[in-house]
NUDRENPA-172397 format. One line per 5 residues: for each residue x, y, z of N, C-alpha, C. Coordinates in pm, 1 decimal, padded with zeros to 6 digits, m for minus. Atoms other than C-alpha are relative to their C-alpha. Layout:
<rs>
X:Y:Z:X:Y:Z:X:Y:Z; ...
</rs>
This chain:
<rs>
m00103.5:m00087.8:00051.7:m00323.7:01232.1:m00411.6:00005.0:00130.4:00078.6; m00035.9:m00123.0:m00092.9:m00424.3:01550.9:m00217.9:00037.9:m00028.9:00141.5; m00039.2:00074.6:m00172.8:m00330.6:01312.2:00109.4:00189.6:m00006.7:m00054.2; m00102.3:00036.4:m00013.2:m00029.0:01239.6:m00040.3:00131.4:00172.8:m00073.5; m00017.3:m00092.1:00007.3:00062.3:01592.4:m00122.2:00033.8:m00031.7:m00133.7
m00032.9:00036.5:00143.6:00075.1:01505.9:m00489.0:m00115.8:00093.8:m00104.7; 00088.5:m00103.8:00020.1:m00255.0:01769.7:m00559.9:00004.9:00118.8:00064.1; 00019.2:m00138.3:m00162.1:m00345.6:02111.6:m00374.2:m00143.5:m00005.9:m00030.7; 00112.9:m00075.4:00005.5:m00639.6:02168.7:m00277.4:m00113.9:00088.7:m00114.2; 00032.9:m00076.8:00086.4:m00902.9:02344.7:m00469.1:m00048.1:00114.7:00089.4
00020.3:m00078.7:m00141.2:m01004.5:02522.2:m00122.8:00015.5:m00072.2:00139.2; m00025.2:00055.9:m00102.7:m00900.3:02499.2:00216.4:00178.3:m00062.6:00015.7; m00144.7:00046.6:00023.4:m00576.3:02300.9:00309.1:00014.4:m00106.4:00134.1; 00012.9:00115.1:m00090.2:m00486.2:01989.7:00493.9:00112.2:m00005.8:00074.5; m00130.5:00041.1:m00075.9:m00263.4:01971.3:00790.7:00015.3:m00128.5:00054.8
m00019.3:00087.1:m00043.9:m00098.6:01698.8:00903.6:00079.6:00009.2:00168.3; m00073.1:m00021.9:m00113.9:m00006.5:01611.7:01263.6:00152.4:m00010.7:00008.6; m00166.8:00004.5:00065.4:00374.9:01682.6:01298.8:00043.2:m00126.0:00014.9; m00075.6:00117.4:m00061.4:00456.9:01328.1:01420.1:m00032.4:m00093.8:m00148.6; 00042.3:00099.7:00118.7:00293.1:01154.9:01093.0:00116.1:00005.1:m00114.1
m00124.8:00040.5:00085.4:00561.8:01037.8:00878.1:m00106.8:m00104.4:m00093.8; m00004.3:00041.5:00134.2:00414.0:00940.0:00540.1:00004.7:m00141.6:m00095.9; m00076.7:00063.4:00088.0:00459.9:00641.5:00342.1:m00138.3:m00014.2:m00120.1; 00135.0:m00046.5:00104.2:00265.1:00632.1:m00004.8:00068.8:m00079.3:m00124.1; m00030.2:00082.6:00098.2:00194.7:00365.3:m00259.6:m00074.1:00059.8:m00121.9
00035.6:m00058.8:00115.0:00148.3:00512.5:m00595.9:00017.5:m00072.3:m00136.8; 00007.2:00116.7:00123.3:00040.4:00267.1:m00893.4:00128.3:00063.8:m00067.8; m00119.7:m00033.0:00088.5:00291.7:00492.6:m01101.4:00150.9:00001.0:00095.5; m00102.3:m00068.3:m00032.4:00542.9:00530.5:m00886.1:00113.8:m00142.9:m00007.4; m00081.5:00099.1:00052.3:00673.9:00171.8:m01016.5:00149.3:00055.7:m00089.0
m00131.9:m00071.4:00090.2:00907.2:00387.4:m01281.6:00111.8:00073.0:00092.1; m00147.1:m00022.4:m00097.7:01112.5:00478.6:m00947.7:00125.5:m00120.2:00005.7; m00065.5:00101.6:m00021.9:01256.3:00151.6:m00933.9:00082.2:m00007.9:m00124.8; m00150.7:00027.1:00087.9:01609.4:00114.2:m01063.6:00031.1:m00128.7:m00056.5; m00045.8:00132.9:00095.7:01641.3:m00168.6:m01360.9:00070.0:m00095.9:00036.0
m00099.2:00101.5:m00037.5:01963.3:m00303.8:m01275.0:00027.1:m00029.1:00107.2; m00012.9:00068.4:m00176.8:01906.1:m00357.6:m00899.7:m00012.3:m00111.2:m00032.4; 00035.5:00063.9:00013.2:01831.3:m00654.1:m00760.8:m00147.5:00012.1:00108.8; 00113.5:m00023.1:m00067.4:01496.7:m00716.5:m00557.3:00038.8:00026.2:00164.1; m00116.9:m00031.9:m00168.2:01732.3:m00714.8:m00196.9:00051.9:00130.2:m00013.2
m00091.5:m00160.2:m00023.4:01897.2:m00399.2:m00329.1:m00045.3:00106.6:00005.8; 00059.3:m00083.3:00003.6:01631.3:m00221.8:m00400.3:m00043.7:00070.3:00116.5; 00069.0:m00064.7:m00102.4:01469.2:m00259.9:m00051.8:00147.3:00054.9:00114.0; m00054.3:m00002.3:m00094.3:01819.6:m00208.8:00122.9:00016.7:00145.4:m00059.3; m00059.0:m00119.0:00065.0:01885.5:00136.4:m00096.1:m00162.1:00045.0:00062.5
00110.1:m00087.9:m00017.4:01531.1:00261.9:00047.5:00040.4:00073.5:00108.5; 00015.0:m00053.8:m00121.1:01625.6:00326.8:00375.1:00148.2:m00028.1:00101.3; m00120.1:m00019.3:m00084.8:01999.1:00416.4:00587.5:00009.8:m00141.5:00093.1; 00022.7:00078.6:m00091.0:01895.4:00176.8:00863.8:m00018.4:m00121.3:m00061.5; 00058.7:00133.7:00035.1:01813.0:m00133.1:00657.8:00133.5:m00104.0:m00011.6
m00070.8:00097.5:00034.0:02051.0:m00413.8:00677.4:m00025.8:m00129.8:m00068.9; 00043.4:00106.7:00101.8:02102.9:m00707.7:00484.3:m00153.2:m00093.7:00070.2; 00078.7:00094.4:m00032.0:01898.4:m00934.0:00716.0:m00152.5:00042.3:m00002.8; 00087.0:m00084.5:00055.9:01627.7:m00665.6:00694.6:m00092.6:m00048.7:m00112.3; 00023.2:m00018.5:00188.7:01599.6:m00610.6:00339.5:m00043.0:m00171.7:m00042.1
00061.9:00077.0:m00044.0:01548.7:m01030.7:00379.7:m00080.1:m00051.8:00024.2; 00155.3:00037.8:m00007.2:01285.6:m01069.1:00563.8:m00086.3:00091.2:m00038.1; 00114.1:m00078.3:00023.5:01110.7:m00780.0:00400.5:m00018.8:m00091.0:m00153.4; m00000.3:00094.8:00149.3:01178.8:m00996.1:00056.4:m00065.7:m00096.8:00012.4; 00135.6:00128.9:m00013.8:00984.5:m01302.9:00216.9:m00088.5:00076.5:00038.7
00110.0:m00029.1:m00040.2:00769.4:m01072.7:00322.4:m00086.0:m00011.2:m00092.7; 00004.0:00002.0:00167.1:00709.2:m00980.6:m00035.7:m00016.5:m00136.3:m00072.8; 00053.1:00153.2:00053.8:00679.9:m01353.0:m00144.0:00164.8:00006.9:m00084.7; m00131.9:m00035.2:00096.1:01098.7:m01269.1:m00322.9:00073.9:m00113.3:00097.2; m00055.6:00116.4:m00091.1:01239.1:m01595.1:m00071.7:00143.9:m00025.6:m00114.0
m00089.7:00086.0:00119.6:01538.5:m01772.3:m00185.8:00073.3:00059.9:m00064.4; m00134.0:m00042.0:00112.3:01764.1:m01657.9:m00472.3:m00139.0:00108.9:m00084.0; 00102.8:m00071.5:00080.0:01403.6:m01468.6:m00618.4:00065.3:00127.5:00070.4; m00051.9:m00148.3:m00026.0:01562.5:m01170.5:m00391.8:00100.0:00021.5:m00099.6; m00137.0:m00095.8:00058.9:01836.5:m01149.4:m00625.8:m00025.7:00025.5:m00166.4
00058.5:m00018.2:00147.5:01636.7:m01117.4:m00961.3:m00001.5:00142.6:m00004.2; 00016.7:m00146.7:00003.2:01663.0:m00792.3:m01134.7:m00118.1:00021.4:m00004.3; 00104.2:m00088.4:00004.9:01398.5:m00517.4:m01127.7:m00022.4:m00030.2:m00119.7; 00101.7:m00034.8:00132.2:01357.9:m00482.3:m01503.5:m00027.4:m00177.2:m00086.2; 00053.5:00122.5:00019.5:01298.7:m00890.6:m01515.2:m00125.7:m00039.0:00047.3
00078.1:00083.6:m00061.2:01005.1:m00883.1:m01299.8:m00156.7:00106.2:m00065.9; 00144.3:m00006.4:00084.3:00597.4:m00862.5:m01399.9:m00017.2:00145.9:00084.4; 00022.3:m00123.4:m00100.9:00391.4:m00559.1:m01268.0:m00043.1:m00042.7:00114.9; 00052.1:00046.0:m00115.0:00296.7:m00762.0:m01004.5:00125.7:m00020.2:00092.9; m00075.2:00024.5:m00063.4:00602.1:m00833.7:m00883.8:00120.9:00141.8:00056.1
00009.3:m00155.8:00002.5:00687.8:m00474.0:m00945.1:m00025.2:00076.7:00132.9; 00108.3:m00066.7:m00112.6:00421.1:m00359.3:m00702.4:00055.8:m00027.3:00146.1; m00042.8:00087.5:m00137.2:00528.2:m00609.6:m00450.2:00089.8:00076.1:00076.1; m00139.8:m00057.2:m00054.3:00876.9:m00440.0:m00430.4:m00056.7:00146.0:00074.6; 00039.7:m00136.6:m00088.4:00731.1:m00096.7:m00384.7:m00085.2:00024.3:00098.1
00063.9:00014.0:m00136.5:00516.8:m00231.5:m00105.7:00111.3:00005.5:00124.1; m00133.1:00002.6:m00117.9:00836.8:m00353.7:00068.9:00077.8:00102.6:00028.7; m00090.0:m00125.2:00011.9:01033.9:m00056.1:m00016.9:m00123.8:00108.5:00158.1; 00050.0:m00065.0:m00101.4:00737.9:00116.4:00225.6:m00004.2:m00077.6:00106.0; m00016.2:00067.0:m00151.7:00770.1:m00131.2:00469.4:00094.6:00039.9:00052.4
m00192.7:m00029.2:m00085.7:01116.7:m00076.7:00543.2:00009.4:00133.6:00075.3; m00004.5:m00104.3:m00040.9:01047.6:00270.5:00544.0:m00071.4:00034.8:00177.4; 00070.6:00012.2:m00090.3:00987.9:00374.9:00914.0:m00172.8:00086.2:00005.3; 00074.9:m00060.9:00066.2:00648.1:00524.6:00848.7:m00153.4:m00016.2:00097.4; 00080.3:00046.7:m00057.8:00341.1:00531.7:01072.2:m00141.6:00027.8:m00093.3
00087.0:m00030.3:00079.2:00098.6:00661.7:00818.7:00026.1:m00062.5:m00115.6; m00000.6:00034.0:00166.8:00016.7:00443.7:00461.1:m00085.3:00103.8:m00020.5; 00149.9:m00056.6:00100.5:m00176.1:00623.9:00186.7:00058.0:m00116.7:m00136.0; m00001.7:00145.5:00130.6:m00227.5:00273.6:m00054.0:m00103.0:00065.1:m00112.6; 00128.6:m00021.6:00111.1:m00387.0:00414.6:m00404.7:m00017.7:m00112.1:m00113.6
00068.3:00128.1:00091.6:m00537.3:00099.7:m00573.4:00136.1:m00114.3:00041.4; m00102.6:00088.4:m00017.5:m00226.0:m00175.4:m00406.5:00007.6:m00137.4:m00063.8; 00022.8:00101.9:00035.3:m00404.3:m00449.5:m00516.7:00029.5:m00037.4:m00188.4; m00042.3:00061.1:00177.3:m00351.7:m00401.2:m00937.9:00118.3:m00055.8:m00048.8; m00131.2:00111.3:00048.6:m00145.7:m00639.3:m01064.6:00063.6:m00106.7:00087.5
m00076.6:00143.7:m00124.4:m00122.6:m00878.9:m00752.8:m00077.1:m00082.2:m00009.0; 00109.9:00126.6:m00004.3:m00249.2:m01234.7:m00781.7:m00048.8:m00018.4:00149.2; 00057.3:m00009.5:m00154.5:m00448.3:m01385.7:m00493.7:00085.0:m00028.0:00074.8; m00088.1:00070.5:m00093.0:m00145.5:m01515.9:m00325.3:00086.4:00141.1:00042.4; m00068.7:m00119.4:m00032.8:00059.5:m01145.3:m00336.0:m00124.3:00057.4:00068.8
00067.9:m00031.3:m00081.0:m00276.3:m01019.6:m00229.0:m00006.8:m00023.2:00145.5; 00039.6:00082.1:m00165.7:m00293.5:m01231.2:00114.6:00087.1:00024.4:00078.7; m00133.2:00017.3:m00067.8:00037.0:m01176.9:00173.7:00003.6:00189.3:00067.5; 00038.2:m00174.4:m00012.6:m00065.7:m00755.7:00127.5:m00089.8:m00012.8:00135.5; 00091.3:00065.8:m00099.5:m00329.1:m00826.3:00373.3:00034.9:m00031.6:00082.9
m00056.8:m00019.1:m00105.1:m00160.7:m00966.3:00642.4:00135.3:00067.2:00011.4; m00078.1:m00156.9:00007.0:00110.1:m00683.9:00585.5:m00021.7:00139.7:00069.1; 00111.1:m00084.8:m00051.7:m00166.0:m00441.4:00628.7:m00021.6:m00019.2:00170.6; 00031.8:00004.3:m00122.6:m00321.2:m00589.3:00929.6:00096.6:m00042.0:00125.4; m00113.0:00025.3:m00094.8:00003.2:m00630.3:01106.4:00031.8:00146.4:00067.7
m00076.9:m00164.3:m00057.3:00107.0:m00262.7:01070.9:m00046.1:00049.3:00105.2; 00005.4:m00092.2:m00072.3:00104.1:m00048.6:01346.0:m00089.2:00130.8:00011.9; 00051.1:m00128.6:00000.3:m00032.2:00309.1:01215.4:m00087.7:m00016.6:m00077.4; 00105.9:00010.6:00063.0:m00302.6:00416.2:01034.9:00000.5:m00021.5:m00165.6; m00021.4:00058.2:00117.3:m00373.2:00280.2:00691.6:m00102.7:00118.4:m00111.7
00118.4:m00036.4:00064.3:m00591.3:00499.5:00438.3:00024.0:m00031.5:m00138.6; m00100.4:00055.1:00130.2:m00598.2:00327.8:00109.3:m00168.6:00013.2:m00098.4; 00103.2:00014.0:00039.8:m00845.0:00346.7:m00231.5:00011.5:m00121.5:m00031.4; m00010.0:00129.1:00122.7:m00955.1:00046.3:m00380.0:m00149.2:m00025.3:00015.0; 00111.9:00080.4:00028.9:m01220.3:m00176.4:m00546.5:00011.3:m00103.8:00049.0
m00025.0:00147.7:m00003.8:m01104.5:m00478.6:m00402.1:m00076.7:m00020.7:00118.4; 00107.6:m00049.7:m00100.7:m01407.8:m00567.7:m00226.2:00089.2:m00148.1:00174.7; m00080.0:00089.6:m00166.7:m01143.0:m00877.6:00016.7:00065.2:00110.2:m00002.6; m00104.2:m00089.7:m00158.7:m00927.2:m00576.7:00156.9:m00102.0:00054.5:00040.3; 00079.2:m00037.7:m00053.1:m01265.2:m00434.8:00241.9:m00066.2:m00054.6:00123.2
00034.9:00086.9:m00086.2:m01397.4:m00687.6:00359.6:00106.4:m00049.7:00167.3; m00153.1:00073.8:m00113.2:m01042.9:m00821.9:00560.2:00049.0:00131.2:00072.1; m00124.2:m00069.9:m00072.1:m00943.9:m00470.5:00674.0:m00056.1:00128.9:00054.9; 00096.4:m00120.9:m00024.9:m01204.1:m00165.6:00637.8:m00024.6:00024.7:00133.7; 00087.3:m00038.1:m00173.5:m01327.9:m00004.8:00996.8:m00072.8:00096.6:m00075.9
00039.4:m00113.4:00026.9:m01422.9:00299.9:00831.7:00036.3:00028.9:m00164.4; 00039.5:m00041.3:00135.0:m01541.3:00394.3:00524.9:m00007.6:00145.3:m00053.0; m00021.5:m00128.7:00041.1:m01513.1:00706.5:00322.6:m00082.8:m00050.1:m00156.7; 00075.4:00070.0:00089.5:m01787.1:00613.7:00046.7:m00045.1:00157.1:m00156.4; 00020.3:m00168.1:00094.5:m01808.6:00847.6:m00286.1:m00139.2:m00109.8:m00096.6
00093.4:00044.5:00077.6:m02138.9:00745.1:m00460.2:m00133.9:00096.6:m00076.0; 00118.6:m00085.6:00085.2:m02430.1:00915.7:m00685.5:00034.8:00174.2:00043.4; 00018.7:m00136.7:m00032.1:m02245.7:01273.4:m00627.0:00007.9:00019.0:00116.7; 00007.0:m00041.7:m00142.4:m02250.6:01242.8:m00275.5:00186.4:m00062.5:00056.9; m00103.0:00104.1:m00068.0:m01990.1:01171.9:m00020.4:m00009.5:m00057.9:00148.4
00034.5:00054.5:m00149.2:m02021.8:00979.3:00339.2:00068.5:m00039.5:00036.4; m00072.0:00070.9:m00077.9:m01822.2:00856.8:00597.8:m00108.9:m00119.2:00093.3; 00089.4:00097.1:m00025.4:m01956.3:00540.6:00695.4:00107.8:m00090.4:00151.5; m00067.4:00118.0:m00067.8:m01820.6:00415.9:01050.4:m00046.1:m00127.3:00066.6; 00029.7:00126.2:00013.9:m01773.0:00061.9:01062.0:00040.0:m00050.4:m00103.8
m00050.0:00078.7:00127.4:m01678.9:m00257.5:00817.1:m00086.1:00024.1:m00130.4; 00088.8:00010.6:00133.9:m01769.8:m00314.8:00481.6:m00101.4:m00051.3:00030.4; 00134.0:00111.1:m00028.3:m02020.7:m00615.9:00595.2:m00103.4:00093.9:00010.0; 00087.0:m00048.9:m00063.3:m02189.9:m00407.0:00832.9:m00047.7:00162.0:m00153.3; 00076.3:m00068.8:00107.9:m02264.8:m00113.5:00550.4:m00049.8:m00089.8:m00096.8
00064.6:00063.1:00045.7:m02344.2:m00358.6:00320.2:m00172.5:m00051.8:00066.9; 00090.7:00124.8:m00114.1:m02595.2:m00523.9:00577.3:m00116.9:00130.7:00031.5; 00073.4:m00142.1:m00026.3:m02740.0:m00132.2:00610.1:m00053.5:00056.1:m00095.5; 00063.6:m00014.4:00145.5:m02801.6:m00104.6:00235.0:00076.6:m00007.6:m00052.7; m00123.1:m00004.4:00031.4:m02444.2:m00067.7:00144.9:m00018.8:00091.0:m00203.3
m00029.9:m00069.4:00079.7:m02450.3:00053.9:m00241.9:m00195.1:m00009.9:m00056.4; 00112.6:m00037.3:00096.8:m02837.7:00034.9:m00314.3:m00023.5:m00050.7:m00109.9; 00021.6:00046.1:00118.7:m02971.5:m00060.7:m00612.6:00123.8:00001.4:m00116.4
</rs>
């Protein structure tokens, strides 16, 4: 949240390089999404540049194939929810994610699909989660908050694990 300029600071202050353009998945930020869209309209209303064929393949990207792009918003689960506001940041041109928890509410199949999403993109990814497969599938670098402390751990999950990783 203080990455995604959604906190301030309690001291100090975080600049960003001017070229970093933003994109930011926010468990709440599901209540953006407009009811009576449909799942195509949503991702083509994110972004000037998006055309139909676009908006498309960002919908199979999303696992929404078929006539599932044209289901409304306030018909679909929170999983399917989530999905959209993944795509909605895809579309966006965006070289920076900040993902806070992406994985709640996605089965393993929206997961995999997140996942190679992820490891496709381009820019840098910084995301929280418990989900110890995107750790595993995606981590380089760790940012580890445990017993009060905090560490940057570079390298995969494995390899901290394999180093003591959480200790007793």
């Amino acid at each position: 949240r203080l990455l995604a300029e959604q906190l301030k600071p309690q001291q100090g202050e975080i600049t960003w390089n001017p070229k970093a353009i933003r994109g930011v998945f926010e468990q709440t930020n599901l209540k953006s999404l407009v009811d009576s869209r449909t799942v195509e309209e949503e991702i083509i209303y994110t972004h000037g540049e998006v055309d139909h064929q676009k908006a498309r393949n960002i919908c199979g990207a999303m696992m929404f194939t078929g006539d599932f792009a044209q289901k409304k918003i306030d018909v679909l689960s929170g999983g399917e929810k989530s999905r959209v506001m993944l795509g909605k940041i895809l579309v966006t041109p965006v070289n920076v994610l900040l993902l806070n928890e992406p994985t709640n509410h996605l089965d393993m199949e929206s997961s995999d699909a997140l996942i190679a999403a992820i490891d496709s993109f381009e820019g840098a990814v910084i995301m929280v989660t418990h989900n110890e497969m995107f750790l595993h599938a995606l981590a380089q670098r760790l940012i580890i908050f445990h017993h009060d402390t905090i560490e940057v751990f570079e390298g995969s999950y494995q390899r901290f694990l394999e180093k003591g990783g959480w200790g007793d």
